[in-house]
C-alpha positions in Angstrom: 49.6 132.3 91.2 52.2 130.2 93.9 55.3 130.1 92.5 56.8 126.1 92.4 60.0 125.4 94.6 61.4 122.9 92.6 64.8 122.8 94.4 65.9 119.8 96.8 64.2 119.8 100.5 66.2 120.2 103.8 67.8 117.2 104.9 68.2 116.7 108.9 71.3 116.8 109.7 73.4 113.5 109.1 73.8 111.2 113.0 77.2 111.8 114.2 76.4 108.3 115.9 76.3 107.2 112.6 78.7 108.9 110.6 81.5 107.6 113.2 80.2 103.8 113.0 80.7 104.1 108.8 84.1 105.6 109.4 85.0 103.0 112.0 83.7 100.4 109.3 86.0 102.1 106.8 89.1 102.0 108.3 88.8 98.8 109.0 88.2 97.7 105.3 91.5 99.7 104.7 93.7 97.9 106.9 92.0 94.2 105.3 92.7 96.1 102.2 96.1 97.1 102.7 97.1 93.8 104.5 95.9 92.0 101.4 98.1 94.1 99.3 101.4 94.0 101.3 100.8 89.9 101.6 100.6 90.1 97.6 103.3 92.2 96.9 105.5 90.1 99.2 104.9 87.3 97.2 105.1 88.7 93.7 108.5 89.6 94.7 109.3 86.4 96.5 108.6 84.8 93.1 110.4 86.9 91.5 113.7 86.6 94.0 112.8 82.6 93.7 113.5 83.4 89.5 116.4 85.2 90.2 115.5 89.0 89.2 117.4 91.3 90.8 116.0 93.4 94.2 116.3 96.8 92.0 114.5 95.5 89.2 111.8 94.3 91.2 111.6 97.5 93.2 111.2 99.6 89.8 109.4 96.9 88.0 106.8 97.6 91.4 107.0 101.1 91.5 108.1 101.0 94.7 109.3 104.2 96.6 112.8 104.6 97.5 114.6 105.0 100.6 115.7 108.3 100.0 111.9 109.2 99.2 111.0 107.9 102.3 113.9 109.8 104.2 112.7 112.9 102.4 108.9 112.7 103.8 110.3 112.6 107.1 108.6 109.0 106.9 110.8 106.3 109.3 108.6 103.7 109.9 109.1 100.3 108.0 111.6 98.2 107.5 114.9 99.6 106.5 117.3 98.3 103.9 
């Protein structure tokens, strides 16, 4: 009587050739991601400057991170205020 292996079967290992080629494909729907995002945000919050709402209302209303957060992180890049 042969017992049944009903587990998965060995995969090769996956192409490194490959695996670098999705990653670089990745990133690089990140950045179009995150450019897309900064170019909305920019202007939701020109609108909202153009209707007269007030910078720190439009940060919190955003949920955007403060300076000091940033200065905390150790995080200096991007525009200061």
């Amino acid at each position: 009587m042969t017992q049944n292996d009903y587990s998965r079967p060995a995969r090769a290992p996956f192409p490194r050739a490959l695996a670098a080629r999705i990653a670089l494909k990745a990133s690089i729907m990140a950045g179009r991601f995150e450019d897309q995002a900064i170019r909305s945000m920019v202007r939701d919050a020109q609108r909202a400057l153009d209707r007269g709402v007030r910078e720190d209302v439009i940060a919190t209303e955003m949920a955007l991170p403060s300076a000091e957060n940033r200065k905390a992180r150790g995080n200096q890049s991007g525009p200061e205020e």
